[in-house]
C-alpha positions in Angstrom: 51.5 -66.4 28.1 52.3 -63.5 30.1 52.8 -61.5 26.4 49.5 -62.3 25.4 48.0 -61.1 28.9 50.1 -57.5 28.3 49.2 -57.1 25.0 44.9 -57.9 25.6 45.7 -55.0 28.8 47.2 -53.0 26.1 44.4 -53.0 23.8 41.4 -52.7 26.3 43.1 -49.3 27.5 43.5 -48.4 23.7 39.6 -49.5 23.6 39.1 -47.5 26.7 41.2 -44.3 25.3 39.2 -44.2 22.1 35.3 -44.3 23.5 37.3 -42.1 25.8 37.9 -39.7 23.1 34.7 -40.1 21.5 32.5 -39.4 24.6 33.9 -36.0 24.9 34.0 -34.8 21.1 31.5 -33.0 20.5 29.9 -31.6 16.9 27.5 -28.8 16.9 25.7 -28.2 13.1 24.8 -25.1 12.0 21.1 -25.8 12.2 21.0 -26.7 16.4 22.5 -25.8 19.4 24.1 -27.8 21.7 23.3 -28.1 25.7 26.0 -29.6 27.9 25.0 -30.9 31.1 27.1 -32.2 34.6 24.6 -33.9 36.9 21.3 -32.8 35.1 22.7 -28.7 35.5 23.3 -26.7 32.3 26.9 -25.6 32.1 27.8 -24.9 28.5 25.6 -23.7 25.4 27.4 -24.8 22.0 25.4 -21.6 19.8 28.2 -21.6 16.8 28.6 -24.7 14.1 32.0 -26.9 15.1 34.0 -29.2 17.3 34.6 -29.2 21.0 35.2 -31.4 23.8 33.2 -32.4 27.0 34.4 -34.1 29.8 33.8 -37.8 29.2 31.1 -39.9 31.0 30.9 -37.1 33.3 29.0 -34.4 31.1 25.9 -35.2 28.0 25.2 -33.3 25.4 21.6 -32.6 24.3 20.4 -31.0 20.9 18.0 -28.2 20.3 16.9 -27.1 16.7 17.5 -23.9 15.6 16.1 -23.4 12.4 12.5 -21.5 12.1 9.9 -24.5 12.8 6.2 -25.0 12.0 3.7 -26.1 14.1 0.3 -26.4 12.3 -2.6 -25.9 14.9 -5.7 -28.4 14.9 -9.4 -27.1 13.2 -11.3 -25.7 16.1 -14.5 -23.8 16.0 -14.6 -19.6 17.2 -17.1 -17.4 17.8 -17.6 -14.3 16.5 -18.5 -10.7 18.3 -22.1 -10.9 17.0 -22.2 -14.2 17.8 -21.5 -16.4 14.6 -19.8 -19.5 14.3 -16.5 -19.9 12.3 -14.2 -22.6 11.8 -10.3 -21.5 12.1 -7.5 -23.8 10.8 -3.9 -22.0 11.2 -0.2 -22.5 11.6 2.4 -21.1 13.6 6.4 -20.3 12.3 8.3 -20.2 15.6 12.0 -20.4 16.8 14.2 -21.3 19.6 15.8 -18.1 20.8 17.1 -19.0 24.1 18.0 -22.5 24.3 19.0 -22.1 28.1 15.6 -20.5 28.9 14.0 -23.4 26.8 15.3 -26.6 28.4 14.8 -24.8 31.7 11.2 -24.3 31.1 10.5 -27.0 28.4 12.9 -29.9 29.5 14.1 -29.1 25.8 11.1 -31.3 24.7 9.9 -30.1 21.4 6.2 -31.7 22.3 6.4 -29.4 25.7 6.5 -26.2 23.3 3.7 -27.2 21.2 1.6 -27.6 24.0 2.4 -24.3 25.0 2.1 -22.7 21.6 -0.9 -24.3 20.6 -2.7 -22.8 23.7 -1.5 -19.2 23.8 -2.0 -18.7 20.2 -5.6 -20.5 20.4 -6.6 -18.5 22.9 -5.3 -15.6 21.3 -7.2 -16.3 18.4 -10.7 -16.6 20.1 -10.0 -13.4 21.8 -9.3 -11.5 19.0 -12.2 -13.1 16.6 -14.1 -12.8 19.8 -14.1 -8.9 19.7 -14.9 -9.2 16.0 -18.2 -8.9 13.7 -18.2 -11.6 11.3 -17.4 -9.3 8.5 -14.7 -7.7 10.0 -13.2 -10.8 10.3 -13.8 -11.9 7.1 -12.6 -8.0 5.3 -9.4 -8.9 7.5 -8.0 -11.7 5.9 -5.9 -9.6 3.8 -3.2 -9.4 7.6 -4.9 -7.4 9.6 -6.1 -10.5 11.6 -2.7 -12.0 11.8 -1.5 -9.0 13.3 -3.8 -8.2 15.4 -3.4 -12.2 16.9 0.3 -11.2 17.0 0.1 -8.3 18.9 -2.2 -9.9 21.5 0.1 -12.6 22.4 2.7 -10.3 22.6 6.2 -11.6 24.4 4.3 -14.1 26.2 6.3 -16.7 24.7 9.2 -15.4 25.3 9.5 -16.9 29.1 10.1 -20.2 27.3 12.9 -19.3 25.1 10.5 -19.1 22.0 10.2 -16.4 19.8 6.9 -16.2 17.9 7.7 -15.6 13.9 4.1 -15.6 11.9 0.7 -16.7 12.8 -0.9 -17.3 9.4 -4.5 -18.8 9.8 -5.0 -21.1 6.3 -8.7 -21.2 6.6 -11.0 -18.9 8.5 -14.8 -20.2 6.9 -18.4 -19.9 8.0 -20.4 -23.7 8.8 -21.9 -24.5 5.2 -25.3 -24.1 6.4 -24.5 -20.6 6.9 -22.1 -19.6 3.7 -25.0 -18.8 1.6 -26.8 -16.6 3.7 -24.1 -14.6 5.1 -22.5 -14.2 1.2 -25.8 -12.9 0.1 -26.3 -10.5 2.9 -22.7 -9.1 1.9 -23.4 -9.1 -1.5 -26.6 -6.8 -0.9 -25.0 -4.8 1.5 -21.8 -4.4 -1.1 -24.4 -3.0 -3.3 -26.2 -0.4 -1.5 -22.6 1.3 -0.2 -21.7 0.5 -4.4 -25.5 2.6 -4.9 -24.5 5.8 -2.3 -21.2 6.0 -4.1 -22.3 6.3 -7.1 -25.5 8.4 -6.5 -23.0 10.6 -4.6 -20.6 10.7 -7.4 -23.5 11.9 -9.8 -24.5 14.2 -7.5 -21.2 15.9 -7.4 -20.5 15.6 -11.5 -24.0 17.4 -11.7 -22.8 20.4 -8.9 -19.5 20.5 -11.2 -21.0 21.1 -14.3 -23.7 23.7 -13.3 -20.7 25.6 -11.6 -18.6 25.3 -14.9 -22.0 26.3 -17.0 -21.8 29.3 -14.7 -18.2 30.4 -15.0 -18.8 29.9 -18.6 -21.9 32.4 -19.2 -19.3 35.0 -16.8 -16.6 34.7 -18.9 -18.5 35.5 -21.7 -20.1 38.0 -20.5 -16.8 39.6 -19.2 -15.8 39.0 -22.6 -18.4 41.1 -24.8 -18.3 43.6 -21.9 -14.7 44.1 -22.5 -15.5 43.9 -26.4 -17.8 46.7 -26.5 -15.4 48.9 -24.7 -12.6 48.0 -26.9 -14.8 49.0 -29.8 -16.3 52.3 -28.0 -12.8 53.5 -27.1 -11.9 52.6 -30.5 -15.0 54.5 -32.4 -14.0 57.3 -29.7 -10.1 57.2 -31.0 -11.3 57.4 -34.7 -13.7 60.2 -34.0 -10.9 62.1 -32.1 -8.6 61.2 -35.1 -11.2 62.7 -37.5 -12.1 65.9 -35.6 -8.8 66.6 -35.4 -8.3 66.4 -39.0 -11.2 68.7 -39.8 -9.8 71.5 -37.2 -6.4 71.3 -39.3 -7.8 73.3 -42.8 -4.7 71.5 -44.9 -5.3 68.1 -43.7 -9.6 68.3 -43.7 -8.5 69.3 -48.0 -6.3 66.4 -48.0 -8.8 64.2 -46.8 -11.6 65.4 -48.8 -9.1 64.7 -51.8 -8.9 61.4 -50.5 -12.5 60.7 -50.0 -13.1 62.4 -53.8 -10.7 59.9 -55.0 -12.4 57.3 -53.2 -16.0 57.9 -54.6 -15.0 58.5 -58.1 -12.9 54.8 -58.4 -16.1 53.6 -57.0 -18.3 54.8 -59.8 -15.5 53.7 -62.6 -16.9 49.9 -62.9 -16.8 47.7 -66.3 -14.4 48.1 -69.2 -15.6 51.8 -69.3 -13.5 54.1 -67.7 -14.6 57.4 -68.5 -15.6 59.5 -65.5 -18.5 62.5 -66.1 -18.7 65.1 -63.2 -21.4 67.9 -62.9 -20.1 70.7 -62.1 -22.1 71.1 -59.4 -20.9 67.9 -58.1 -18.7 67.8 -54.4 -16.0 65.4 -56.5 -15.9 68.6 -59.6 -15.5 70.8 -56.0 -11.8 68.9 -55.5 -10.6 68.6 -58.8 -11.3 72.2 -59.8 -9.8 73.2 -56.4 -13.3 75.1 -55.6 
């Protein structure tokens, strides 16, 4: 009897070891952190992936996601600079940076930081649509509105241990009673900046191609300018070349030869090559040697 009483002692303090031992293991995943707490105080943040050890029944451990998270804002109604009604439906990508700063702030309830995110970045986006005509905030779906709802909120979340990733808004429409009005107004007024562009860009064609119709008829005129005095300077070279042929007596005989030579292979035409010369004829003057 009294083995039996030893042996059920023995196992309820192997019992006792083992929930022992697994109270104060501990495994952090690379996708959380992990909070350790002694009497409702923070005294250990788990931040890398692995084992370790707590003391048992003493301390808890509490996890905190650390992957980027969504939080997808409700459809609310905005209103615009000039006064016009729009419906916004966006989303949010944020992440816990500072899990201490979070569980401080937040009690490390997830629900806690939606609240908070859902009102800072609402607000934030009636602000900013707020100071915004209706077609900017339509021409500005492209990011500029994103950022611009970024850079109002600023670090503002950042007191909780939440960093801000993206604000991207999924739908930013006008009330259907209004689309048709408002498209057709943009439409027209797409059309008359389309009109000043293009009347502009004929306008300046035109201005181009009077100037180049200018600089052509200067060119050309340049041109034959500079064509006549090639040719002057020329006629003025073959006169000089001439006179000074006449004022040498040897080359003015060679170069009536020439000429005489010239005119009478001139007169020999047909199959008949017989040349006559009067006497009294300049060409007789040459070949006689008169």
């Amino acid at each position: 009897m009294k083995k039996i009483a030893n042996r059920t002692v023995l196992i309820i303090i192997c019992l006792a070891a083992l929930l022992a031992l697994g109270n104060s293991i501990i495994v952090t995943y690379p996708n959380e952190y992990t909070v350790i707490k002694q009497f409702g105080k923070i005294v250990d943040i788990k931040q890398s992936s692995g084992f370790s050890m707590k003391v048992p029944f003493v301390q808890t451990a509490e996890k905190i996601e650390k992957e980027v998270l969504l939080y997808d804002l409700a459809v609310s109604d905005v209103m615009t600079k000039d006064k016009k009604s729009m419906i916004s439906d966006c989303f949010v990508l944020w992440k816990i940076t500072d899990p201490q700063k979070y569980t401080q702030t937040l009690s490390a309830q997830k629900s806690n930081a939606e609240y908070r995110i859902d009102t800072i970045v609402y607000n934030s986006l009636k602000n900013v649509i707020s100071s915004l005509s209706q077609e900017e905030v339509i021409s500005g779906r492209d990011g500029e509105l994103a950022a611009a709802i970024m850079n109002n909120i600023g670090s503002t979340l950042e007191q909780y241990g939440i960093t801000l990733m993206a604000v991207e808004t999924k739908s930013l429409d006008l009330p259907d009673e209004n689309k048709a009005a408002v498209y057709e107004r943009m439409i027209s007024e797409r059309n008359n900046i389309a009109a000043t562009y293009q009347a502009e860009g004929e306008e300046e064609a035109k201005q181009i191609s009077n100037d180049t119709k200018a600089e052509i008829i200067v060119m050309k005129s340049e041109a034959q300018a500079q064509a006549e005095e090639t040719v002057a300077k020329g006629e003025a070279e073959y006169m000089r070349i001439l006179s000074d042929a006449y004022n040498d007596q040897e080359k003015a005989d060679f170069y009536l030869f020439v000429r005489a030579l010239d005119a009478a292979r001139a007169t020999m035409t047909g199959s008949n090559k017989t040349l006559i010369i009067d006497e009294s004829s300049p060409i007789a003057d040459v070949f006689y040697g008169r």
